[in-house]
DRENDO-1510 file (C-alpha; in Angstrom, 1 decimal, always signed):
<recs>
REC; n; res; u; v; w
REC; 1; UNK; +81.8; -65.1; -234.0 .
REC; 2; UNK; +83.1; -63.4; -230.9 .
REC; 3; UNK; +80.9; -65.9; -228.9 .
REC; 4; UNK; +82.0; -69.5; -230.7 .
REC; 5; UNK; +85.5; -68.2; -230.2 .
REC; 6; UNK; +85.2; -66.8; -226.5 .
REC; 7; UNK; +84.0; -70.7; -225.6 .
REC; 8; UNK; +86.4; -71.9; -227.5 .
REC; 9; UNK; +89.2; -70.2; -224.5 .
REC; 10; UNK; +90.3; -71.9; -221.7 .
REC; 11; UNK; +88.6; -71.7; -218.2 .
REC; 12; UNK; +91.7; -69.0; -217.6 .
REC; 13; UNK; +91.8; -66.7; -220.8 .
REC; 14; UNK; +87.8; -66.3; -220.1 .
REC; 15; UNK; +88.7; -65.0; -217.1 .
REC; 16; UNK; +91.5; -62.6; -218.6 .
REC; 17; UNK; +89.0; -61.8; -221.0 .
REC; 18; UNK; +86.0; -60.8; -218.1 .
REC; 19; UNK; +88.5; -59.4; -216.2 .
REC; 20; UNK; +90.2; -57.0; -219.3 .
REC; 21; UNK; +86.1; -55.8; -219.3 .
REC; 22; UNK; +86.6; -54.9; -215.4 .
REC; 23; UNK; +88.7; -51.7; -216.0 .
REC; 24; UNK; +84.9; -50.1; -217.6 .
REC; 25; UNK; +82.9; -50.2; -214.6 .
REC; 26; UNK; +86.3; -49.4; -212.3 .
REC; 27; UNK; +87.1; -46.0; -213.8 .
REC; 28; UNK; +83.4; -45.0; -214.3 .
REC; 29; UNK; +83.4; -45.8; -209.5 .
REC; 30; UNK; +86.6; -43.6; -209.8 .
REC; 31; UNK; +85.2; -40.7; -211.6 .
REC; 32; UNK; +81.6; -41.0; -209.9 .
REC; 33; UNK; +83.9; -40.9; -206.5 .
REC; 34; UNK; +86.1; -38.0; -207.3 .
REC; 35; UNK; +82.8; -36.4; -208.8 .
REC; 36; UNK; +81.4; -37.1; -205.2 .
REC; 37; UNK; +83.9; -36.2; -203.1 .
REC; 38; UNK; +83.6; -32.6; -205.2 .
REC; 39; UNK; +80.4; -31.9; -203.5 .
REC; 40; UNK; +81.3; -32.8; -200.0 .
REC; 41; UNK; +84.9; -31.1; -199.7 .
REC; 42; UNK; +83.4; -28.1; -202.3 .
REC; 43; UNK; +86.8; -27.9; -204.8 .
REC; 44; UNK; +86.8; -28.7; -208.5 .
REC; 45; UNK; +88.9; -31.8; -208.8 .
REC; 46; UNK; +89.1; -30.3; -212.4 .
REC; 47; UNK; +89.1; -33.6; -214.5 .
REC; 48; UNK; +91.3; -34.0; -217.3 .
REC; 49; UNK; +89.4; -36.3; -220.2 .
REC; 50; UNK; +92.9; -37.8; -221.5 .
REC; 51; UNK; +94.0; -39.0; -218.4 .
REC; 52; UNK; +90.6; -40.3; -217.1 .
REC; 53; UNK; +88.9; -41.4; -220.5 .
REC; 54; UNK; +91.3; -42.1; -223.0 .
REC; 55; UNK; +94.1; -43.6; -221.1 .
REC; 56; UNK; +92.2; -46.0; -219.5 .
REC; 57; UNK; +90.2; -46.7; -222.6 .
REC; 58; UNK; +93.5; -47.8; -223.8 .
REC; 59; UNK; +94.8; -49.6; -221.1 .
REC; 60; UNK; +91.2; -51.6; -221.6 .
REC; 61; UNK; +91.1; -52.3; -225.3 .
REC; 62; UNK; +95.1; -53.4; -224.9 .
REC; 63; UNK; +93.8; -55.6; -222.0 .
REC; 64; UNK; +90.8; -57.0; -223.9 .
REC; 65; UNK; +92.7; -57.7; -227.5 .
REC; 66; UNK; +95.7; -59.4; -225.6 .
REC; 67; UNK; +93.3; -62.2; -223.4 .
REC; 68; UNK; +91.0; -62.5; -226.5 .
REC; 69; UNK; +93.4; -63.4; -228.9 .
REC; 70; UNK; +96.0; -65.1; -225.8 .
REC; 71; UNK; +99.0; -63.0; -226.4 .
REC; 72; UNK; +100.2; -65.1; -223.6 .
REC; 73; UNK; +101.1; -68.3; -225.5 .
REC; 74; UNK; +103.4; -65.8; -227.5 .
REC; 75; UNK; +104.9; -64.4; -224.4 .
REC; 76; UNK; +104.9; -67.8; -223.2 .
REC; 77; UNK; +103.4; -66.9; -219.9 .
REC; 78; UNK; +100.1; -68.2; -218.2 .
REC; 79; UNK; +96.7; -66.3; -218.7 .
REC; 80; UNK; +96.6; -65.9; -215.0 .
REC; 81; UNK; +99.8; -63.9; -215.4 .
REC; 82; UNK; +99.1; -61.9; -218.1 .
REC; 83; UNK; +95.8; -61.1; -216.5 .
REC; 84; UNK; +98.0; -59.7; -213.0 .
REC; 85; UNK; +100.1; -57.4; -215.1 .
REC; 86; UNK; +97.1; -56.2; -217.2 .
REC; 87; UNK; +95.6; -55.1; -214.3 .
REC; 88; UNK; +98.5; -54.0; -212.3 .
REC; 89; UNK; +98.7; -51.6; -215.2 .
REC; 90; UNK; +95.0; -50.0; -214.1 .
REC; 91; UNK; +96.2; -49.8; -210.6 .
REC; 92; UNK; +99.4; -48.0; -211.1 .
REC; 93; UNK; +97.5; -45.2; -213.9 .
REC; 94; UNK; +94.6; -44.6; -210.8 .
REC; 95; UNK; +97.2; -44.0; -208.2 .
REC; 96; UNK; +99.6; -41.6; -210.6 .
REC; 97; UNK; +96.4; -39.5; -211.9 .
REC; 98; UNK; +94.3; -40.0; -208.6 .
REC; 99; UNK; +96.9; -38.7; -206.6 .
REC; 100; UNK; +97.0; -35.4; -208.7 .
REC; 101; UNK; +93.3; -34.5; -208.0 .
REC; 102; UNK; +92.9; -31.5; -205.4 .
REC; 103; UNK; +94.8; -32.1; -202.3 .
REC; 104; UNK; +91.9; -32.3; -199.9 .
REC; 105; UNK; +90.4; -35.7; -200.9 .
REC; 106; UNK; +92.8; -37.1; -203.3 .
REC; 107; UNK; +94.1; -39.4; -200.2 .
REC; 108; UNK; +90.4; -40.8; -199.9 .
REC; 109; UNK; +90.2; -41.2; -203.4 .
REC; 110; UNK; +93.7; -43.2; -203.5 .
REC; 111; UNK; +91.8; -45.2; -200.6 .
REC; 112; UNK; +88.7; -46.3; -202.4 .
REC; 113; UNK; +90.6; -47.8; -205.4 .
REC; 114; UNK; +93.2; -49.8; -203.2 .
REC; 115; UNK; +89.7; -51.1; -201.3 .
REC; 116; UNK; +88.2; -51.6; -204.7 .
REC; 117; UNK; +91.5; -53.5; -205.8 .
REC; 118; UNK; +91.1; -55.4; -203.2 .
REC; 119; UNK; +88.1; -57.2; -204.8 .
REC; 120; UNK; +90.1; -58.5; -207.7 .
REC; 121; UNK; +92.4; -60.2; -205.5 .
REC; 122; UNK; +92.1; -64.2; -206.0 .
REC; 123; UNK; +91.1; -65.7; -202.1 .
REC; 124; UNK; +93.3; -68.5; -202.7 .
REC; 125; UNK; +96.7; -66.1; -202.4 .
REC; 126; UNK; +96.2; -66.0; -198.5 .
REC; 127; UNK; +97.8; -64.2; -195.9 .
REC; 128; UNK; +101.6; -63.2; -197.1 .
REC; 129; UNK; +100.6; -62.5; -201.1 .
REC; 130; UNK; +97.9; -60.4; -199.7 .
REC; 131; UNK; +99.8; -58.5; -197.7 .
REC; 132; UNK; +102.4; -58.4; -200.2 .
REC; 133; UNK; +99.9; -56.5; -202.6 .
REC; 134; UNK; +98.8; -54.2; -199.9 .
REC; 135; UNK; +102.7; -53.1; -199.3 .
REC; 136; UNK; +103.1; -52.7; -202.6 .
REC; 137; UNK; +100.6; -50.4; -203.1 .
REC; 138; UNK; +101.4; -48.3; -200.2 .
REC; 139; UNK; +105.3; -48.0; -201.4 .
REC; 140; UNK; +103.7; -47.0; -204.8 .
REC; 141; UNK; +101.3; -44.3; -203.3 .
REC; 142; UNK; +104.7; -43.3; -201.1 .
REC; 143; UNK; +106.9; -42.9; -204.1 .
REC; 144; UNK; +104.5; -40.9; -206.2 .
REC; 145; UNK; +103.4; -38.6; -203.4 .
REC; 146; UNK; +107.0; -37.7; -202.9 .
REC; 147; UNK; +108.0; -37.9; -206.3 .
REC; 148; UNK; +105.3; -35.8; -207.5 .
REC; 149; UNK; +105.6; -33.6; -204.6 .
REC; 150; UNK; +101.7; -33.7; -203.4 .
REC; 151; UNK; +101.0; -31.8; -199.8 .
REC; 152; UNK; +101.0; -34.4; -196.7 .
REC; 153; UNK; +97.6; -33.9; -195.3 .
REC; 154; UNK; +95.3; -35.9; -193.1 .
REC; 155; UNK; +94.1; -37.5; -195.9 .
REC; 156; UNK; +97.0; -38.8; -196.9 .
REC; 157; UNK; +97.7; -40.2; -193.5 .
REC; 158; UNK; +94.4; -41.5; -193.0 .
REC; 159; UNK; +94.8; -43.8; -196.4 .
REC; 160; UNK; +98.2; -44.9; -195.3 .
REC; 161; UNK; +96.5; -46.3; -191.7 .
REC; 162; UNK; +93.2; -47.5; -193.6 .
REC; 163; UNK; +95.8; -49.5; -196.1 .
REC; 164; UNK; +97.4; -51.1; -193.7 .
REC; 165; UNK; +94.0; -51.9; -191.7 .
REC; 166; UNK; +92.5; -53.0; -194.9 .
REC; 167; UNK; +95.1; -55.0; -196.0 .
REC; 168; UNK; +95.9; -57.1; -192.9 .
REC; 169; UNK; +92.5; -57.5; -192.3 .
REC; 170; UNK; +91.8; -58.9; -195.7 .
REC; 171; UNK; +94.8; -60.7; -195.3 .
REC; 172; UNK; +93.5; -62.3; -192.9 .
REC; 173; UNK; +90.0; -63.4; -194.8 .
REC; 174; UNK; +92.0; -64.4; -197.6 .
REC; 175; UNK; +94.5; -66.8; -195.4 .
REC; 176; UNK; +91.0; -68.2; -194.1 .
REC; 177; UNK; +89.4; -68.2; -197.6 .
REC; 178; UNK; +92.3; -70.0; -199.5 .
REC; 179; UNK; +92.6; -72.9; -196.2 .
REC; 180; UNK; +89.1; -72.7; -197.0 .
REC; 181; UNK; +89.3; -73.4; -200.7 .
REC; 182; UNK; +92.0; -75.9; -200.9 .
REC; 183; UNK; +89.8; -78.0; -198.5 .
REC; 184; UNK; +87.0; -78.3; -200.7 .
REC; 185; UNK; +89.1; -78.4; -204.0 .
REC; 186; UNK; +90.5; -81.8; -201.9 .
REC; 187; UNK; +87.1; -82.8; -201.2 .
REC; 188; UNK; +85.9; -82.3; -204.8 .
REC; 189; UNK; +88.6; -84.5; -206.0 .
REC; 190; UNK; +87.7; -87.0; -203.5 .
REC; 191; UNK; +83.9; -86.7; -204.7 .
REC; 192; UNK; +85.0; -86.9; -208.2 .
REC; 193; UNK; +87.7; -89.9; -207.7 .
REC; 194; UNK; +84.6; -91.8; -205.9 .
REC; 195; UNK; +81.8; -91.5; -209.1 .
REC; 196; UNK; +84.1; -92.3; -211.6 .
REC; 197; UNK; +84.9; -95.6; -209.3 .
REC; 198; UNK; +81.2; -95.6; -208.7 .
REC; 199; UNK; +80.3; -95.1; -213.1 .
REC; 200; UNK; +82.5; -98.7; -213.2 .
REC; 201; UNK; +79.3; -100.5; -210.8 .
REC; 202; UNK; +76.4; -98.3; -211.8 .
REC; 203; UNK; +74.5; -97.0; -214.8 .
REC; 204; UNK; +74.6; -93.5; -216.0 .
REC; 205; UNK; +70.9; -92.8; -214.7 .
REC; 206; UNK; +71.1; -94.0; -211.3 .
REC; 207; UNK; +74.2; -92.1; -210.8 .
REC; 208; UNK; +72.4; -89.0; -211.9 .
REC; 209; UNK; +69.4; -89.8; -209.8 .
REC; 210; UNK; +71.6; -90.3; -206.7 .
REC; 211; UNK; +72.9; -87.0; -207.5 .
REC; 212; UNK; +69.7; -85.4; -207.4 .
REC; 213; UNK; +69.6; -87.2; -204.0 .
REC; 214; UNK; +67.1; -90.3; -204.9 .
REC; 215; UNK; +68.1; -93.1; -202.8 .
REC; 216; UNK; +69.8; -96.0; -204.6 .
REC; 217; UNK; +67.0; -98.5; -204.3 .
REC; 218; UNK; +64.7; -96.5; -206.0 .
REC; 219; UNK; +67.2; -96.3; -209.4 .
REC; 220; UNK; +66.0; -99.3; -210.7 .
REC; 221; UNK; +62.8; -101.0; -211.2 .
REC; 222; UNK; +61.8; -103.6; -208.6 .
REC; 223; UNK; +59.1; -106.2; -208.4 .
REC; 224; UNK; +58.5; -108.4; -211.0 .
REC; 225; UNK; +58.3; -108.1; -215.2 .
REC; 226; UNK; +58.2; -110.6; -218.3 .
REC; 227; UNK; +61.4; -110.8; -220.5 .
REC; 228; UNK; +63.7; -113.7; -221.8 .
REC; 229; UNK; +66.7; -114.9; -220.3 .
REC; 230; UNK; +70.2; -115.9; -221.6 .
REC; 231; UNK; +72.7; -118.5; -220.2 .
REC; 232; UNK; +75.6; -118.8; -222.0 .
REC; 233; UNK; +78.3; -120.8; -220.9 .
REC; 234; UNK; +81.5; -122.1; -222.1 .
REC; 235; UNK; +81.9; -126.0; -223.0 .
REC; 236; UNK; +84.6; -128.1; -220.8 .
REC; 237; UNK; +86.6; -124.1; -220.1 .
REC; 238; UNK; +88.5; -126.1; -217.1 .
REC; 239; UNK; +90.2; -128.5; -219.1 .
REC; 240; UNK; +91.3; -126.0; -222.0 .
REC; 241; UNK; +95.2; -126.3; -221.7 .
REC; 242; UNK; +96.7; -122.8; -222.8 .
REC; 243; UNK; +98.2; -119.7; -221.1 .
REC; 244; UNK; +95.7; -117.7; -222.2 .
REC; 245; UNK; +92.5; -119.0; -221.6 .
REC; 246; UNK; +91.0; -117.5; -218.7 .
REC; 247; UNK; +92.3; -114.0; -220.5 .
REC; 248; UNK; +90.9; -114.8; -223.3 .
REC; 249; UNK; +87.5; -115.7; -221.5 .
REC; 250; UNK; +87.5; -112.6; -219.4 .
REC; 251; UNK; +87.9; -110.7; -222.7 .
REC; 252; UNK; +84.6; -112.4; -224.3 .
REC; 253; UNK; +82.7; -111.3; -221.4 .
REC; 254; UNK; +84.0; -108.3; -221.7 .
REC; 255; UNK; +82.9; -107.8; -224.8 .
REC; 256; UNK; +79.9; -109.6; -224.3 .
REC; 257; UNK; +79.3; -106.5; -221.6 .
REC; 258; UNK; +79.7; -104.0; -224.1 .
REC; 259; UNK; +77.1; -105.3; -226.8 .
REC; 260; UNK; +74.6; -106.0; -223.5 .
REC; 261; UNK; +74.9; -101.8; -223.0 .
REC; 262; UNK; +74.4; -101.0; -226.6 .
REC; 263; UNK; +71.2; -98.7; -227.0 .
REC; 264; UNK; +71.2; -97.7; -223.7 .
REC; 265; UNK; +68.4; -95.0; -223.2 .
REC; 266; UNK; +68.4; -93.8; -220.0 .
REC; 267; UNK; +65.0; -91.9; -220.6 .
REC; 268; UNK; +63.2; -94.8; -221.9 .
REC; 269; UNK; +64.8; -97.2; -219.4 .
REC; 270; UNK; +65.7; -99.4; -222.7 .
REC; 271; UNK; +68.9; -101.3; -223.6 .
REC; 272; UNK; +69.9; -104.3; -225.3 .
REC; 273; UNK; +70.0; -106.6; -222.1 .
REC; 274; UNK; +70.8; -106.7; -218.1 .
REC; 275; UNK; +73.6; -108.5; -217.1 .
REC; 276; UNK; +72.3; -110.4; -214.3 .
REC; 277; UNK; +75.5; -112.3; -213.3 .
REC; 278; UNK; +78.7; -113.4; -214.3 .
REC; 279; UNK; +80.6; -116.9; -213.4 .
REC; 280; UNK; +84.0; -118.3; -214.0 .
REC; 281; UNK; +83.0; -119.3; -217.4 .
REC; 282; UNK; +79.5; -118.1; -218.2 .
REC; 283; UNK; +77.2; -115.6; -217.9 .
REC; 284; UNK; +73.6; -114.6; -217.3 .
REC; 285; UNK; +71.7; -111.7; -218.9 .
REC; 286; UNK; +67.9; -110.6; -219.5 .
REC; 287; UNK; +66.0; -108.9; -221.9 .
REC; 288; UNK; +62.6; -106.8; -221.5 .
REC; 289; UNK; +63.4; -106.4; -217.8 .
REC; 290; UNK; +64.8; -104.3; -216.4 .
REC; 291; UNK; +65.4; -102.4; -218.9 .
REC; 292; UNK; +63.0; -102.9; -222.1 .
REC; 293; UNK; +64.1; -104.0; -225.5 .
REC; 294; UNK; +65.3; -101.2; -227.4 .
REC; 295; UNK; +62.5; -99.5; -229.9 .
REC; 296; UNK; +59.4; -102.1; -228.7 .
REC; 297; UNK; +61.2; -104.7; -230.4 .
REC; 298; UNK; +60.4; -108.8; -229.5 .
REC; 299; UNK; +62.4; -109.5; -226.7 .
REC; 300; UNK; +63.0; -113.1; -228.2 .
REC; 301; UNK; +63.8; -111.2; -231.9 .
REC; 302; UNK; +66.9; -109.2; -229.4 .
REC; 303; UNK; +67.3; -112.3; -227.6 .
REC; 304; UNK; +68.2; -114.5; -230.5 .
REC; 305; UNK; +70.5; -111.8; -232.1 .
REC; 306; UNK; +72.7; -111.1; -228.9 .
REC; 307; UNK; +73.0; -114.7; -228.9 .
REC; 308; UNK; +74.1; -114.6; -232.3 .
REC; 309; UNK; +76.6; -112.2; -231.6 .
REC; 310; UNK; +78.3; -113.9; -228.2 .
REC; 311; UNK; +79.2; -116.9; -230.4 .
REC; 312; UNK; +80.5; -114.9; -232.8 .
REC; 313; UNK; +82.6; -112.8; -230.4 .
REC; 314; UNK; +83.7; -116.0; -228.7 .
REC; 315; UNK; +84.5; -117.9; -232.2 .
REC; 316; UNK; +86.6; -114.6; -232.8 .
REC; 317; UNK; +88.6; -114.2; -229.5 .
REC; 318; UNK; +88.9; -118.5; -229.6 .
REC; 319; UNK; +90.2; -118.6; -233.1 .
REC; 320; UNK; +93.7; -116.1; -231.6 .
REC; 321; UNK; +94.4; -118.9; -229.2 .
REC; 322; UNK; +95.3; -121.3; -232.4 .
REC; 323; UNK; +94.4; -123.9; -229.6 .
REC; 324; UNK; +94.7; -128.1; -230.8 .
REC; 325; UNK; +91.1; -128.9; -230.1 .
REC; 326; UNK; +88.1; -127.2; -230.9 .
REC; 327; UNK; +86.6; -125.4; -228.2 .
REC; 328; UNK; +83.0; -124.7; -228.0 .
REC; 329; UNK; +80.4; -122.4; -226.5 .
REC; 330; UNK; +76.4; -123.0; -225.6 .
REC; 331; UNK; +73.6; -121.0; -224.9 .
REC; 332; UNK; +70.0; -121.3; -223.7 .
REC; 333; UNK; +67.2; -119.1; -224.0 .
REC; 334; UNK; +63.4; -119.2; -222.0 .
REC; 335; UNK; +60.8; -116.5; -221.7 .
REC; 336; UNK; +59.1; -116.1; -218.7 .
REC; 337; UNK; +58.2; -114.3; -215.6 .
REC; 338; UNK; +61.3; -112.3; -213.8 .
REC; 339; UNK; +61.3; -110.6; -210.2 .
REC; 340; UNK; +64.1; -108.3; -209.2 .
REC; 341; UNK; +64.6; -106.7; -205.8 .
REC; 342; UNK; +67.8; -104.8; -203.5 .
REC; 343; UNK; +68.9; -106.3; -200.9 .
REC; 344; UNK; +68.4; -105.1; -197.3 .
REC; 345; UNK; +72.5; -105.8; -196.2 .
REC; 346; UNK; +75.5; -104.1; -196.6 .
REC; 347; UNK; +76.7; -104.0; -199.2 .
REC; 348; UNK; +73.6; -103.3; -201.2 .
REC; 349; UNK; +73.0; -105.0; -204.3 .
REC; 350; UNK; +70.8; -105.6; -207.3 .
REC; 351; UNK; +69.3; -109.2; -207.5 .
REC; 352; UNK; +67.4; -110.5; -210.0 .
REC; 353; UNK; +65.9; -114.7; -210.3 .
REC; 354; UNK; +62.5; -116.0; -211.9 .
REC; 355; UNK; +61.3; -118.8; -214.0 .
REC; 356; UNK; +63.3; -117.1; -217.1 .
REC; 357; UNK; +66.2; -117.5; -215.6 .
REC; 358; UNK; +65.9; -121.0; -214.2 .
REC; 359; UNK; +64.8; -122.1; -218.0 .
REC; 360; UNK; +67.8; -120.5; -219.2 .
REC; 361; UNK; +70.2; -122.6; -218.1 .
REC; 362; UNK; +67.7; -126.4; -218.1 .
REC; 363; UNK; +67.9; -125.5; -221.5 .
REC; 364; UNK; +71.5; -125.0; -221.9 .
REC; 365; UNK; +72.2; -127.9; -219.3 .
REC; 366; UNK; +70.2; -130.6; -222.1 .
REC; 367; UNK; +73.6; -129.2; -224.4 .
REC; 368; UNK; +75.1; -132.4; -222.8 .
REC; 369; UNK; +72.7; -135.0; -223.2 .
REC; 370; UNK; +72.2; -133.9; -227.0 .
REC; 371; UNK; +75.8; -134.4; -227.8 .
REC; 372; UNK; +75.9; -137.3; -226.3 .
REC; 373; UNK; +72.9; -139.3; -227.8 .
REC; 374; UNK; +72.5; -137.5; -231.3 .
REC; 375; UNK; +76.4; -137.0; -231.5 .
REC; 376; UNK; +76.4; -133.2; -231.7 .
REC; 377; UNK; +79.8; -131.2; -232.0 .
REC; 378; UNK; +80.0; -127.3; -232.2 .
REC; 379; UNK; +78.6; -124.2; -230.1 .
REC; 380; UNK; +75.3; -124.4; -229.6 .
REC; 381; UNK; +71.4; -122.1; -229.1 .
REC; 382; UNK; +68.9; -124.0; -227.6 .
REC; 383; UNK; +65.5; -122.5; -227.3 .
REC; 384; UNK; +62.2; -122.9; -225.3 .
REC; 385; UNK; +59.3; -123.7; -227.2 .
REC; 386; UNK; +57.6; -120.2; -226.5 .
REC; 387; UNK; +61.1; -118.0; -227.5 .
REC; 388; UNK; +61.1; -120.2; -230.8 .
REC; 389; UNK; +57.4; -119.3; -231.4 .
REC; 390; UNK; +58.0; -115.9; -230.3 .
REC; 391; UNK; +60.2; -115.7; -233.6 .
REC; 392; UNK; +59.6; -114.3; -237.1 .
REC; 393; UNK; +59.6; -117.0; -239.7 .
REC; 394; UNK; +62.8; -116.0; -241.0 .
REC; 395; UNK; +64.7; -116.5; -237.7 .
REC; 396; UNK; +63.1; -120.2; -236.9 .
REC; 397; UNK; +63.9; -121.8; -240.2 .
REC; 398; UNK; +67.8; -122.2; -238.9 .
REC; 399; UNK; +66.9; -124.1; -236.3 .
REC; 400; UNK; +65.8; -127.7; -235.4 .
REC; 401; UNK; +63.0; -129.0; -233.9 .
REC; 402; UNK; +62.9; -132.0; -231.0 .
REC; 403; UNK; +60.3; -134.1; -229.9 .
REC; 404; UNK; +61.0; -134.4; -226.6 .
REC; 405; UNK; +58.5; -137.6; -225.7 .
REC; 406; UNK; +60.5; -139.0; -228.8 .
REC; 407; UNK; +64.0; -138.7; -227.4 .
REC; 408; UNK; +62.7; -140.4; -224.2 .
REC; 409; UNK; +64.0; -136.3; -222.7 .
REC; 410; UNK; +62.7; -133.9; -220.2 .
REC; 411; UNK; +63.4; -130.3; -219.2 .
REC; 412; UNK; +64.3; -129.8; -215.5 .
REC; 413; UNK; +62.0; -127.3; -214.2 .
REC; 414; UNK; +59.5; -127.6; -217.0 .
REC; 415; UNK; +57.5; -130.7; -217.0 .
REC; 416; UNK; +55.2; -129.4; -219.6 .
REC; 417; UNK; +57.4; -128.5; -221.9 .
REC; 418; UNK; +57.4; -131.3; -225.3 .
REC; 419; UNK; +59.6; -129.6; -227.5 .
REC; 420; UNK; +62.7; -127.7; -227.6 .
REC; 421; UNK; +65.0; -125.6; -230.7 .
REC; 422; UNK; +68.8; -125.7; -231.4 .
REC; 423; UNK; +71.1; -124.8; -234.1 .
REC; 424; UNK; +74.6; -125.8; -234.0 .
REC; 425; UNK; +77.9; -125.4; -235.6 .
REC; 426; UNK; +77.9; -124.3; -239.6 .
REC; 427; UNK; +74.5; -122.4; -239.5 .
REC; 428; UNK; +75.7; -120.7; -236.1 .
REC; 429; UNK; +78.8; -119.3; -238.2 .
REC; 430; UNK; +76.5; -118.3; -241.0 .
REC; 431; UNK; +74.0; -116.4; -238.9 .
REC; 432; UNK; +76.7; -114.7; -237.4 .
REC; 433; UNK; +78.2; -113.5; -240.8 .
REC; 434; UNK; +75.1; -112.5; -242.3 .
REC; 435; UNK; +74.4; -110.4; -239.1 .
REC; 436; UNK; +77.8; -109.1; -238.8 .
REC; 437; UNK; +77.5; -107.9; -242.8 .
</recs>
């Protein structure tokens, strides 16, 4: 319980709560000192129990109840304060009772818990806090002396010159340490503004492998893999007429984005699909390389569903513009092989082309010449012969075949192929409902 609720505290109040514990190992260095300092000067310092054991055992439970359970937010003051007067409240006990050991090393004794003091000190006060502190301390040690009447012997004289040494000189380390600190607290901020710019570009993994100082063209596979490619692409965008368009377009992809990342796994290198490139009104992504299809799964099977689900997000965002005229998207998917590589200028940059991607949009360019000589309207998936193979039975029975040779029709790029897939409009809006429920 003490644990959960210790984690549970802010950065600060673990700190109070740490530095509450301190007061434990800095009275058992008083009393081994004093002890010490018995057997070099030979006089019983004569140690009284309740003012060397039990007060400070309740200066420490006090310290440790209030940080635990953040008295603070009911004093309304910061942890960090709280923290300063809790230990403030050590200091000034060890001078009063330190002071009133035997005369002939109480003055060293006084010096070894202002040096140990010291310690506590945050670097970041710099030079006039730290000096501050030391003054007070010496005024304290002034006013008890006198007001408790103790003998002014060397001792006492040479803690007054060994505070002031000590406290300028640490001064000093602390102005360095603080220029010191808020330097790199600007540089981490820097560092910190620049990967969050720099998590908008890259994936999670290759951020964490630049971190562990792998060079960024080894983050990502390179050479060449087998996967399907997507085209999709907006029908006529340029001459749709409303204020909103190209928002409403930058919002698809968006979207579109989103569903590509889904089932990211950085370990297993797998995610629904790579965006390979974006234009003013289409889109290219691949699936099975770089990254693989998530769980083993067909990358056609993934193909055909993200596809499913960009005409549905695009049917969604189109149906807000209330626009006159129907607007209507395409898409075009091929298997096949694809090659991706950095390049060697500034500014670096992840390419990736192959035959894939070259089907993908033949296919989606033969959109035109179908609604023009078999007098097809709506948003569109055409397929290559091997992704529409590549399918389980359920999938291909929504879509239609073409006999190429028949429609007197060829597939730029592809002279071999004879066939090609599509389903359009009605069944498109089904499919996505089903796979939406």
């Amino acid at each position: 319980m003490f644990i959960k609720r210790f984690k549970k505290l802010s950065p600060a109040a673990r700190i109070g709560v740490l530095m509450s514990l301190m007061g434990i190992p800095g009275w058992l260095l008083a009393v081994t000192a004093i002890l010490l300092f018995e057997r070099i000067f030979g006089h019983p310092s004569e140690l009284d129990p309740f003012r060397f054991v039990v007060v400070p055992t309740v200066l420490t439970v006090i310290g440790f109840l209030t940080t635990f359970f953040q008295v603070n937010k009911f004093l309304k003051i910061p942890p960090s304060r709280l923290t300063m007067i809790l230990t403030a409240m050590h200091g000034i006990w060890a001078e009063y009772v330190g002071l009133q050991i035997h005369e002939s090393y109480n003055g060293y004794l006084i010096l070894f818990l202002f040096s140990f003091g010291l310690l506590f000190l945050k670097v970041s006060l710099g030079f006039l806090h730290t000096v501050l502190f030391s003054l007070a301390n010496v005024v304290l040690a002034l006013v008890l002396i006198y007001s408790l009447k103790i003998p002014w012997g060397t001792d006492e004289q040479l803690f007054i010159f060994f505070f002031g040494f000590y406290g300028f000189s640490s001064a000093l380390l602390n102005e360095v340490s603080r220029r010191n600190y808020f330097q790199l607290k600007l540089e981490q901020k820097k560092t910190s503004h620049s990967f969050k710019q720099l998590d908008k570009v890259f994936y999670p993994h290759q951020l964490r492998m630049m971190e562990q100082g792998i060079e960024l063209e080894k983050t990502m596979p390179c050479g060449s893999g087998k996967g399907c490619a997507i085209f999709f692409d907006i029908i006529a965008s340029s001459k749709v007429e409303h204020e909103r368009a190209q928002a409403l377009f930058r919002e698809t992809f968006g979207r579109c984005s989103e569903l590509m990342m889904d089932h990211y796994n950085p370990e297993r290198m797998e995610c629904n699909a790579f965006r390979i490139n974006e234009m003013g009104d289409g889109f290219l992504c691949s699936i099975g390389y770089p990254f693989l299809a998530p769980g083993g799964r067909a990358n056609a099977e993934v193909a055909l569903e993200l596809a499913y689900r960009f005409v549905e997000i695009f049917e969604e965002n189109v149906r807000t513009l209330d626009y006159t005229n129907p607007i209507y998207c395409s898409i075009g998917i091929a298997s096949g092989e694809l090659e991706s590589f950095y390049t060697t200028y500034r500014p670096i940059e992840y390419h990736m082309y192959g035959r894939a991607v070259i089907l993908a949009t033949r296919y989606e360019e033969l959109r035109k010449i179908l609604a023009q000589t078999m007098d097809i309207q709506g948003s569109m998936i055409i397929l290559q012969s091997q992704v529409f193979r590549s399918l389980p039975a359920t999938h291909r029975k929504d879509f239609t075949e073409l006999d190429l040779s028949a429609q007197s029709l060829n597939v730029r790029d592809d002279p071999s192929a004879t066939r090609l897939y599509y389903s359009i409009g009605n069944r498109l809006d089904a499919k996505s409902l089903r796979r939406a429920s």
